[in-house]
N, C-alpha and C positions, 0 to 999 in steps of 0.2 A: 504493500500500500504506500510505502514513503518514497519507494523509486517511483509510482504511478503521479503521486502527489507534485513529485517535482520535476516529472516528464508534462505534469501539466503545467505546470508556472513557466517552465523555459516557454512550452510553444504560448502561450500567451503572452509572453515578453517576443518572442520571433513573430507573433499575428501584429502584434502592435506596433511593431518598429515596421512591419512592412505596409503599413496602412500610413501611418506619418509618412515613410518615404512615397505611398501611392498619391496621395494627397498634395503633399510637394512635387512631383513630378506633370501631375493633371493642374496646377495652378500656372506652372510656367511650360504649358503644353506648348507653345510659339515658339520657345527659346530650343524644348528638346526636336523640334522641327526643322530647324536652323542645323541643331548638331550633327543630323543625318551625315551629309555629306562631312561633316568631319571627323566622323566616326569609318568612311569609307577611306578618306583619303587624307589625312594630315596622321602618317604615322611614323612620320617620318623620323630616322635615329639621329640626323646631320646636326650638326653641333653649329653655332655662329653665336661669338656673345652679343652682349647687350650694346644700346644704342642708347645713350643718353644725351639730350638736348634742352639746350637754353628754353626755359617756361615763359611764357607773356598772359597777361592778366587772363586773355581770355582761356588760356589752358586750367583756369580755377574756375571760372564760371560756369553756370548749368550746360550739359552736356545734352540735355533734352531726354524725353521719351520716347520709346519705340513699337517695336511693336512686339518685343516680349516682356516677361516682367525681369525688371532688373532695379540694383540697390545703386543708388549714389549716395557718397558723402563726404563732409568737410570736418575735418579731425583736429581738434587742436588741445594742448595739454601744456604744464609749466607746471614745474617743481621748484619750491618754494620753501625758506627755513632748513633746508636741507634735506629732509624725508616727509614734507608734505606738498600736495601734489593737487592737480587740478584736472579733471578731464571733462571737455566738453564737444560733443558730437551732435549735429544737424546732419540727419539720414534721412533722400526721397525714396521711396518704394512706388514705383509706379508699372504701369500697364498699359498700355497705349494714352488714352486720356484719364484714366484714372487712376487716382495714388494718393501719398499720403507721405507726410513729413515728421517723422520722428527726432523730437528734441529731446536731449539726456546732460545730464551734468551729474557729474561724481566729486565730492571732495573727498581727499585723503587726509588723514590726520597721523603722524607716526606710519606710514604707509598703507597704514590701515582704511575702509571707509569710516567716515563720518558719518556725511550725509550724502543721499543721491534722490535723483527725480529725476522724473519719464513722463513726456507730454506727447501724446498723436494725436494731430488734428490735420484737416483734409488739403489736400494739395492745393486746391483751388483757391483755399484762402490764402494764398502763399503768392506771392512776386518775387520771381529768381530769374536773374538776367542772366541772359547767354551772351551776354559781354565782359563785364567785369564779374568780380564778385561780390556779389550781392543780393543777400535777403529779406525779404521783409515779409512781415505778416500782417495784415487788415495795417496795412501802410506804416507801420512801426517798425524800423529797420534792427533785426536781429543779427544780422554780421552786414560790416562795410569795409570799403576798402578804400584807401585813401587814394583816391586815381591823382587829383593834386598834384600829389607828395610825388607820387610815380610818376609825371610828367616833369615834374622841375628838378627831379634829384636822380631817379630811377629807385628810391626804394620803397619797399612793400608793407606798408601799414596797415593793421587790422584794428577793427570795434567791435569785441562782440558785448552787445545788450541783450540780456535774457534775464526775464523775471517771472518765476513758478511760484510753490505757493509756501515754502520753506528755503529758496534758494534763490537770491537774484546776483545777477553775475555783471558786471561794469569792469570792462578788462581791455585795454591799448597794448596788441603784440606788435612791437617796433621789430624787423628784419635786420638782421646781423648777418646774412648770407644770400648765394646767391641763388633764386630761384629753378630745381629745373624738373623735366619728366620723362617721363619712361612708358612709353606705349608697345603692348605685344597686338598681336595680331586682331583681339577683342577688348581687352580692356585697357585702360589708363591709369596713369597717376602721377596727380603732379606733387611735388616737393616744394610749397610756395616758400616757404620757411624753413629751412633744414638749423637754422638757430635763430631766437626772438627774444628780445628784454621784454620781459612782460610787466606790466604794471599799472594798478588798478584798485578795485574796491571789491569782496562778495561779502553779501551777508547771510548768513546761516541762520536761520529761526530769530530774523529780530539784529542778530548782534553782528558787526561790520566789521572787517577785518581789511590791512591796507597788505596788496601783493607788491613784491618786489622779488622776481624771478626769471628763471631762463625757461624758454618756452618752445614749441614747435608746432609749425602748422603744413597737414597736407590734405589732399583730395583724390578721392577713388572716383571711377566710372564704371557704368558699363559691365559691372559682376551680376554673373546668372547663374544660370543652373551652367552654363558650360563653362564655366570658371569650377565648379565642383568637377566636371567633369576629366579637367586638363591637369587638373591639381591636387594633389592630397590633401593641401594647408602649409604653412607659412611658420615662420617665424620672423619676427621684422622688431627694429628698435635703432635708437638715437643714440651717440655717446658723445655729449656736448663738452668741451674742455675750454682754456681760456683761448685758445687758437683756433680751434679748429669743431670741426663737428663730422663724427662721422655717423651718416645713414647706411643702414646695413638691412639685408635680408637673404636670409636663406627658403627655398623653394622646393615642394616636393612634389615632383611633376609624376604624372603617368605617362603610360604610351599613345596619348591620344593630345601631346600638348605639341604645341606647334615650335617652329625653332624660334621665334622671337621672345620666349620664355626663358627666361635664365634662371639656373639653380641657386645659381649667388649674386649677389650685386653690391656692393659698397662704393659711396660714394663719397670722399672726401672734402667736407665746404671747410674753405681757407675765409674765417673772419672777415668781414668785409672786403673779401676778394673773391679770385675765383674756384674754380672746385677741381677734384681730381677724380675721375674716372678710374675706378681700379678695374684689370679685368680679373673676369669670373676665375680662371687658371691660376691667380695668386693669390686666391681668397681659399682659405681652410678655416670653417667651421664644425666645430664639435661640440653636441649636446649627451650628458650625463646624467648618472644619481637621480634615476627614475623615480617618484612617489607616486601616492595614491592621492587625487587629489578629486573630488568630486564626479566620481564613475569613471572614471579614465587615470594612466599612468602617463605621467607626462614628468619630461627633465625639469630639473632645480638648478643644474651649475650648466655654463656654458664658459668655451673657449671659442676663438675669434684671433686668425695672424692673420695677417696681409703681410705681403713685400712685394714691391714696385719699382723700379729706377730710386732715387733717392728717400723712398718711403716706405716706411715701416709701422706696422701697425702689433702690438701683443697685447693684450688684452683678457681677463677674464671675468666673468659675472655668474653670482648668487644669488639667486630669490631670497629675500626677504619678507615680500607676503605674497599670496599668488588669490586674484579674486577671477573665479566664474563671475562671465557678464552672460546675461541672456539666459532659456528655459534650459533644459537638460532635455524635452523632447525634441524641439527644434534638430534638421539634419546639419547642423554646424554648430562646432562648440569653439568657442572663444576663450581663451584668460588674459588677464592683465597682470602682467607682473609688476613689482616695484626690484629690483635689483640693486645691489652692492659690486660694482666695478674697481678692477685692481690691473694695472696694467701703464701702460703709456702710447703715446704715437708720436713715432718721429719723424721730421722732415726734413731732410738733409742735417743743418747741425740745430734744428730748434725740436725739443722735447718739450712733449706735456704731459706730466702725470697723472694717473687716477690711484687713491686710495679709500677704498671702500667709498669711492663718490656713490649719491643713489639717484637711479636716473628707471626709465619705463619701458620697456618692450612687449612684446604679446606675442600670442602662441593663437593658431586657426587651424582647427581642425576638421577637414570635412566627411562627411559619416561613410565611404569610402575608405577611410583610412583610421579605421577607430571600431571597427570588430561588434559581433552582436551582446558580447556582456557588459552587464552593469557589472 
């Protein structure tokens, strides 16, 4: 009877997960319609790295809807007092004409969460320009961008105003670097901000608090279901130091992603200059010291070398707190780490150290790559 008992719980955990996955699949019927022909013919093994290019305001701006369902959004976060931390995301979710704007803000206290809030309200009450960047809701601008400032100087100022109902947020990300993006074959991503001084006001239940922090802003396009499909999931993060800042990500591709997809990327922004291209061939990443962390085992330590002509990169990082964002049924599971970095990067003869600096990365997992047990 106890083998019978839990031959029936597994199949109602394997009925359930196949009904979520039937469910998500029949919502973005359009997009797996799309992937037909790339399930025939983009299988290809040929290797080419990545292409990175100069960003211009309009590569942050709305990218518009289509005609499958697919997630945009605009990412921005600053760590602050040392281990507390800010994150705030405006996500479209749309479908041809119809969709919807998900606003969220997380404060981190000790790395920890504080306080967070989640607003969805309908796309339509939303004006998002497909020129700059720029949001607003029932005419109340929720992120701006100093276009101004961008014509008379070239740099990239940000405003985000957002007020929930325990959480309003008055926050100026000034641009310390040089904007740029990375397009594969389907989706995008610009890097508007790869470093930002941030500085501002949020209040948390009533009480005001003044920021004074290093910040980062970017933006996604374009992910569908054939982004699950091309990819396993991600690991991606910032390592901000007095010089420099390096954007990094490691990618885990299947056999159906196309060569404009790279498995590594790192990109070096030089402080108010320009940035450095590493290619994928001199990037070595290693992920560690698996735990159990909310249904899934997932790493806690990471290593990260680059070397390049006069560049050198060593580096390692530690979680410190790791928070699940999002349901546990949902077919993609997401964390945010808070990390502890120990390492330095050098560039010819100028060095910058990290010692147990604490800075954010994230982990994407998509249920392809993440097995049928809790």
């Amino acid at each position: 009877m106890e083998i019978l008992f839990i031959l029936h719980i597994r199949y109602k955990l394997i009925m359930k997960k196949i009904l979520i996955i039937s469910v998500f699949f029949l919502l973005m019927n359009s997009a797996i319609c799309n992937a037909f022909p790339f399930f025939i013919f983009q299988t290809s093994s040929k290797h080419s790295d990545y292409i990175i290019e100069d960003a211009t305001p309009k590569d942050d701006a709305f990218h518009g809807i289509n005609n499958k369902y697919c997630l945009e959004w605009w990412y921005f976060d600053v760590v602050f007092n040392e281990n507390h931390g800010i994150h705030i995301g405006l996500m479209v979710n749309s479908f041809m004409s119809w969709g919807f704007v998900r606003e969220m803000i997380n404060i981190y206290n000790n790395t920890n969460v504080e306080e967070k809030e989640t607003r969805f309200r309908p796309l339509n009450q939303y004006e998002i320009s497909e020129e700059v960047p720029e949001i607003l809701h029932n005419y109340e601008k929720l992120m701006e961008f100093d276009y101004d400032e961008y014509i008379s100087s070239g740099n990239w100022n940000y405003t985000l105003t957002l007020e929930m109902e325990k959480i309003k947020v008055d926050l100026k990300f000034i641009g310390k670097s040089k904007p740029f993006k990375y397009e594969t074959e389907g989706e995008g991503w610009t890097v508007a901000q790869p470093k930002a001084e941030v500085e501002g006001i949020i209040t948390i239940n009533g009480e005001e608090l003044i920021i004074d922090g290093t910040g980062y802003h970017d933006h996604n396009w374009n992910f569908s279901v054939e982004t699950g499909i091309k990819g396993k999931g991600w690991y991606w993060g910032k390592l901000a130091s007095q010089n420099y800042s390096l954007t990094w990500s490691k990618i885990e591709k299947t056999r159906f992603a196309d060569d404009t997809i790279s498995e590594k990327i790192g990109i070096l922004s030089i402080t108010n200059k320009d940035y450095i291209k590493i290619d994928s061939k001199n990037i070595t990443f290693a992920e560690y010291d698996y735990e159990y962390h909310d249904g899934r085992f997932i790493p806690t330590k990471f290593k990260l070398h680059a070397i390049q002509d006069n560049l050198e990169i060593n580096v390692s990082f530690t979680a410190v707190s790791i928070q699940r964002i999002g349901l546990k049924i949902l077919p993609l599971h997401y964390w945010r780490y808070f990390i502890s970095i120990t390492g330095n990067i050098k560039l010819g003869e100028n060095i910058d150290y990290f010692e147990d600096d604490i800075q954010i990365m994230e982990c994407m997992k998509f249920l392809n790559n993440i097995g049928w047990g809790y």
